[in-house]
C-alpha positions, 0 to 999 in steps of 0.5 A: 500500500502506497499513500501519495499525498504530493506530486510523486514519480512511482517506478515499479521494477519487476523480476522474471518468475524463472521461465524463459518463455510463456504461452496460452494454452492453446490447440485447435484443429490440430494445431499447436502454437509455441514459442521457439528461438524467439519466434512464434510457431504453429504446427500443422500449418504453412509458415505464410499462414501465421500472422503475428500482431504486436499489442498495438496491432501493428504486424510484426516479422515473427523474427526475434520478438521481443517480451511482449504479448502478441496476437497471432492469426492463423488462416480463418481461425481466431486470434489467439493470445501468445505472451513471450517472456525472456 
């Protein structure tokens, strides 16, 4: 609990749980989406059917993705929600 009673700048620092990386659990139509060597992959579709979007929906390569949480579109199915942490 914090009690601000002026003008005060917070800064919160926050440490890694110990994993390198962190995903939805998420399969559908025999698909599987994981995260590996800093990109998001899906088993049982076509590399050009991933598409990876950042938090602020611009499109992102899927090469050396930095933390942070991505939406990943796969053909006609959903988006789904994918966080990567190092």
């Amino acid at each position: 609990t914090l009690t601000v009673t002026s003008d005060t700048t917070v800064i919160a620092y926050f440490a890694s749980n110990g994993g390198t990386e962190g995903i939805d659990d998420v399969a559908e139509d025999d698909i599987h989406i994981s995260v590996g060597n800093g990109c998001i992959v899906a088993d049982g579709v076509e590399p050009s059917d991933i598409k990876v979007y950042d938090i602020t929906g611009r499109s992102s390569n899927n090469r050396d993705l930095p933390s942070g949480v991505y939406l990943v579109k796969i053909g006609n199915l959903p988006a789904r929600k994918i966080v990567v942490i190092r």
